[in-house]
C-alpha positions in Angstrom: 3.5 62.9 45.9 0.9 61.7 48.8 -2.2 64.0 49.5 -2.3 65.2 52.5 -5.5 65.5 54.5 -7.0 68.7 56.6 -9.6 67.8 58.7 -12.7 69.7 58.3 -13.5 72.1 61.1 -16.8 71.0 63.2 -19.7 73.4 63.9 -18.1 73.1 67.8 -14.7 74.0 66.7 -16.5 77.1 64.5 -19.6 77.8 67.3 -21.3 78.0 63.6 -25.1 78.3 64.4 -27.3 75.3 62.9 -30.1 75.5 61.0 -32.1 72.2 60.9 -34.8 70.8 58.9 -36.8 68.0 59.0 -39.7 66.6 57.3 -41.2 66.1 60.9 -41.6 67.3 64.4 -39.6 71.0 64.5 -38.3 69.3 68.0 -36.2 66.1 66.6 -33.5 67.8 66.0 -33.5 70.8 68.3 -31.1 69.0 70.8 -28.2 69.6 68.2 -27.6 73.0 69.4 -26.9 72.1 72.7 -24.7 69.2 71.5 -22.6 71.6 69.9 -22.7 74.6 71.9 -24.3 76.7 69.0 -27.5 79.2 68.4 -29.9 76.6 66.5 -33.0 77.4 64.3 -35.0 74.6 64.2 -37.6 74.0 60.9 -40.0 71.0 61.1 -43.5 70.1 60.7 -46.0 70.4 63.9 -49.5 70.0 61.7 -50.5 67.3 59.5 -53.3 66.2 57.4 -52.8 68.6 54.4 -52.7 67.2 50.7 -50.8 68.4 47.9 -47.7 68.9 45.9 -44.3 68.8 48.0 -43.3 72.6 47.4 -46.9 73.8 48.3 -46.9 71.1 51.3 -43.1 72.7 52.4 -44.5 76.0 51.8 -47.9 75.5 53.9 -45.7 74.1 56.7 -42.5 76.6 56.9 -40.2 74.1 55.6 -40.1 75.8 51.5 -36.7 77.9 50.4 -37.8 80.8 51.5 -38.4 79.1 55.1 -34.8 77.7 55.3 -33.1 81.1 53.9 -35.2 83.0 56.7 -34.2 81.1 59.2 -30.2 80.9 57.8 -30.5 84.6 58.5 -31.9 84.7 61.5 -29.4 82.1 62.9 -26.4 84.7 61.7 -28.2 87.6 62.5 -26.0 89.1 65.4 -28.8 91.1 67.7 -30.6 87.9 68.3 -28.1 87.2 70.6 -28.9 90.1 72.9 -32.5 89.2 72.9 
């Protein structure tokens, strides 16, 4: 029997919103929410110059877990879009 494929649905077909993270400018990847028609949160790093270990690096600079689940829920989060 031949498998049959189903295309995936897209963020545009879904208006999911987008959270992005980077390990650089916050900005580089901003643009995808207007590619797509879609709330976007975007998580990068603006400051530099710190030393340490990844996690506390990620952590210092808003990029850690915690950083990326905050910001999952505050892109679902339907009052933002009455602000």
């Amino acid at each position: 029997m031949a498998a049959t494929y189903t295309r995936p649905r897209s963020a545009s077909v879904c208006h999911a919103p987008i959270v992005t993270v980077h390990d650089a400018s916050a900005h580089s990847l901003a643009f995808l929410g207007s590619v797509y028609g879609t709330p976007t949160v975007p998580l990068g790093i603006d400051g530099f110059g710190q030393s340490g270990t990844l996690d506390d690096l990620y952590n210092a600079t808003g990029i850690g877990v915690d950083d990326i689940v905050a910001a999952a829920y505050l892109a679902l989060d339907p009052s933002e879009d009455d602000a």
